[in-house]
C-alpha positions, 0 to 999 in steps of 0.5 A: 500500500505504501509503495504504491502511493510512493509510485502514485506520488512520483507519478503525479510529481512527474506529470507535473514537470511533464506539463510545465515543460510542455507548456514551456515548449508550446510558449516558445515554439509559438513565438520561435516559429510563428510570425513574431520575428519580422523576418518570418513574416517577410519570408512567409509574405514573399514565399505564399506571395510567390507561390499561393497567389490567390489567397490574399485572405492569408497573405493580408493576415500576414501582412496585417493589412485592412480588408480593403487593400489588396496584397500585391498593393505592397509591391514598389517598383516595376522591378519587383513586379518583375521579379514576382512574375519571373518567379511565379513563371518559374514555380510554374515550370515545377522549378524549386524556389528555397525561400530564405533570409539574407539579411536584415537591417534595423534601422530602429526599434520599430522598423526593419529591413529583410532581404528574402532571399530565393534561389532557383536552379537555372538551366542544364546545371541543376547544382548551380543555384542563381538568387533573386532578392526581394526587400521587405519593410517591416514595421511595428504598428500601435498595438506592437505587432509586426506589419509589412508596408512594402516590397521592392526589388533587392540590389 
């Protein structure tokens, strides 16, 4: 009798520790992996804008804009336009696009500057991968979440 409430104890002492831990993880993995870095958000806006298109309902929430304004709106410059449809035409020929961050520049608390970076595959040679850029403003809003203001072609 004694013994199994020993073994009922460490149990529970167990599950205890095994919930703060899990609750630990859950916390951080939340704000690790979703948009709580503006680089997430800036990587995730161009890769669904490069190969999901036609869910703007998705691309506003990542981008935190107003139901009224469209996501490609975001765009600057007819070279970022450009380079958008390039990579849309690649992604179209099944050609893999590797979505990543290059760089990114913090002009001050509330504003940044990420360079997403998209390698593709050009040609015959499947192992030399050519980049495109794309530069993403990101900026706090009043509320401290991240939004994306605008797009414009990398250098």
């Amino acid at each position: 009798m004694v013994e199994s409430l020993i073994r009922a104890g460490v149990l529970a002492r167990w599950a205890r520790m095994g919930g703060v831990l899990l609750t630990f993880c859950v916390v951080v993995g939340c704000s690790r992996f979703g948009f709580s870095e503006p680089q997430d958000r800036a990587r995730e806006f161009v890769e669904t804008l490069v190969t999901a298109p036609g869910e703007s309902d998705k691309l506003r929430e990542i981008a935190r804009l107003s139901p009224e304004r469209q996501p490609e709106d975001l765009l600057e410059g007819l070279s970022a336009r450009v380079t958008l449809d390039f990579l849309r035409a690649r992604r179209t020929q099944d050609m893999a696009l590797n979505f990543s961050v290059k760089d990114m520049q913090k002009s001050d608390n509330d504003h940044r500057l990420v360079t997403i970076r998209v390698g593709y595959a050009d040609g015959a040679d499947k192992a030399a991968e050519k980049e495109l850029l794309l530069q993403v403003s990101v900026e706090r809003n009043g509320q401290g979440d991240w939004r994306i203001t605008h797009v414009t072609a990398g250098h």
